[in-house]
C-alpha positions as CSV (number, residue, x, y, z in Angstrom):
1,X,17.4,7.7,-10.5
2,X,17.6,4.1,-9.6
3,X,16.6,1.2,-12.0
4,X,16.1,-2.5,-10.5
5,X,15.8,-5.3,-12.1
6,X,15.0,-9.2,-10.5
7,X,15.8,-12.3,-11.5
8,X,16.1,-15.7,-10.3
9,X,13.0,-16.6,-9.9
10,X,11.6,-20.1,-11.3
11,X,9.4,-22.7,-10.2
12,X,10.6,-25.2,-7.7
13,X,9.2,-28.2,-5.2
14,X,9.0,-27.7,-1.6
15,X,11.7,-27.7,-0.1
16,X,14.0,-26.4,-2.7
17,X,15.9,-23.4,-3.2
18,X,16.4,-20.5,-4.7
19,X,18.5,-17.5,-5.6
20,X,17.1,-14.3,-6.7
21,X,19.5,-11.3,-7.6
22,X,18.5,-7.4,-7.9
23,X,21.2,-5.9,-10.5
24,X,20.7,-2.1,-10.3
25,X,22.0,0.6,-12.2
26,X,21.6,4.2,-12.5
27,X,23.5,5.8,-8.5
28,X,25.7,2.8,-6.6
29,X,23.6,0.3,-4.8
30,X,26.3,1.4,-1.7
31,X,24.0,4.4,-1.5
32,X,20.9,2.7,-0.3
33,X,19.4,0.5,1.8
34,X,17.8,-2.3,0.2
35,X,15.1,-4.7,0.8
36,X,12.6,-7.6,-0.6
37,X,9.3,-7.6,-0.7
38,X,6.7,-10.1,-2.0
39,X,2.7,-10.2,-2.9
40,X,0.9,-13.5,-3.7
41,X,-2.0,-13.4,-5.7
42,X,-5.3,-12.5,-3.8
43,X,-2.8,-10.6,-0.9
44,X,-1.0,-7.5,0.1
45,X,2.3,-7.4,-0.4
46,X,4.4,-7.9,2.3
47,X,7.5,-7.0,3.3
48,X,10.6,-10.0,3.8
49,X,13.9,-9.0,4.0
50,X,15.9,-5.8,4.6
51,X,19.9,-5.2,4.4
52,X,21.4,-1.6,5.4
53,X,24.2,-0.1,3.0
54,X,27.3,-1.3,4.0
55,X,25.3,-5.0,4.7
56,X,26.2,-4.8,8.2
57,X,22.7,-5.3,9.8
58,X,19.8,-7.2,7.7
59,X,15.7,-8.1,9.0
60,X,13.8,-10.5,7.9
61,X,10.0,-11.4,8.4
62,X,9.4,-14.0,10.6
63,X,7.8,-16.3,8.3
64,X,11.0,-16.3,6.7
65,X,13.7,-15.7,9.1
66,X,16.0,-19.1,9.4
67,X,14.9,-20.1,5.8
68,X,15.8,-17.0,3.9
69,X,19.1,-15.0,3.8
70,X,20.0,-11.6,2.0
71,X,23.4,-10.2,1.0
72,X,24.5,-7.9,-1.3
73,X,27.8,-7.1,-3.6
74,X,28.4,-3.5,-3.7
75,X,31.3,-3.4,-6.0
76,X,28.5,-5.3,-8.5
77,X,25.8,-2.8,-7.8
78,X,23.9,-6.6,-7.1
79,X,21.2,-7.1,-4.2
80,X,20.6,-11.1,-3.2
81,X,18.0,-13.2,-1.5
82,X,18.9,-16.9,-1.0
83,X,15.8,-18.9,-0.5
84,X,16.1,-22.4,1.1
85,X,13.0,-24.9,2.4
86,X,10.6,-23.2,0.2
87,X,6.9,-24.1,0.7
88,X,3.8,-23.7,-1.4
89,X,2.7,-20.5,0.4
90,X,6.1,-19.1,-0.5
91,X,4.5,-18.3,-3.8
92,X,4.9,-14.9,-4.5
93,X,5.9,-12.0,-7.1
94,X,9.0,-10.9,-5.5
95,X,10.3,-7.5,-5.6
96,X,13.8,-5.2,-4.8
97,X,13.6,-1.9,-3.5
98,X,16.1,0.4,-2.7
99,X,16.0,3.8,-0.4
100,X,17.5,5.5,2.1
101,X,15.3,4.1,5.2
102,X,16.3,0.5,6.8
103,X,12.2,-0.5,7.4
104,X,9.6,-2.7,6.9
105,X,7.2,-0.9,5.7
106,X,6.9,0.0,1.4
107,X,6.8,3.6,2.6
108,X,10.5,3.1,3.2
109,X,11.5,2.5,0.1
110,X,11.7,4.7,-3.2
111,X,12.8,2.5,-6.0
112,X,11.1,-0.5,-7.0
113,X,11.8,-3.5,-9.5
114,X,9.7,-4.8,-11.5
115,X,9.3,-8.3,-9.6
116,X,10.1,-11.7,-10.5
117,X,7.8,-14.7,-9.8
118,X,8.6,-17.4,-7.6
119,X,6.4,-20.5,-7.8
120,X,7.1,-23.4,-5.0
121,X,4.7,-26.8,-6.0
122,X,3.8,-29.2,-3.2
């Protein structure tokens, strides 16, 4: 069993920045490959950014990719997602997931956090 939990988020202006972290516990995060997900109101959600296990390959959504960056600590069980030149459709409920598939796709994933909301004013 893996628990995630999100933090991080906050409301910002456009063009600020963010950093939202994914502490997990439960199995080490050095088991999984993790990703990020997001789902604004009214939409599906949609997948952002993926990083494998050992962080040596990531993916990112190309709405995002130049903008966004993910990392992770394994020795701190701790998933992150820098976000930088935030705009207004930015505005999400962002979620960590964990599992052992590096996709793009929800189906690839097994654990889920419970999301943390990201609000980016004009």
């Amino acid at each position: 069993q893996v628990q995630l939990l999100e933090s991080g988020g906050g409301l910002v202006q456009a063009g600020g920045s963010l950093r939202l972290s994914c502490a997990t516990t439960g199995r080490t995060l050095s088991s999984y490959h993790m990703a990020w997900f997001r789902q604004a109101p009214g939409k599906e959600r949609e997948f952002v950014a993926a990083i494998t296990w050992s962080g040596s390959r990531t993916s990112y959504a190309d709405s995002v990719k130049g903008r966004f960056t993910t990392s992770r600590d394994n020795a701190k069980n701790t998933l992150f997602l820098q976000l930088t030149s935030l705009k207004p459709e930015d505005t999400a409920v962002y979620y960590c997931a964990a599992g052992g598939m590096f996709g793009s796709t929800g189906a690839d994933y097994m654990w889920w956090g419970q999301g943390t909301q990201v609000t980016v004013s004009s």
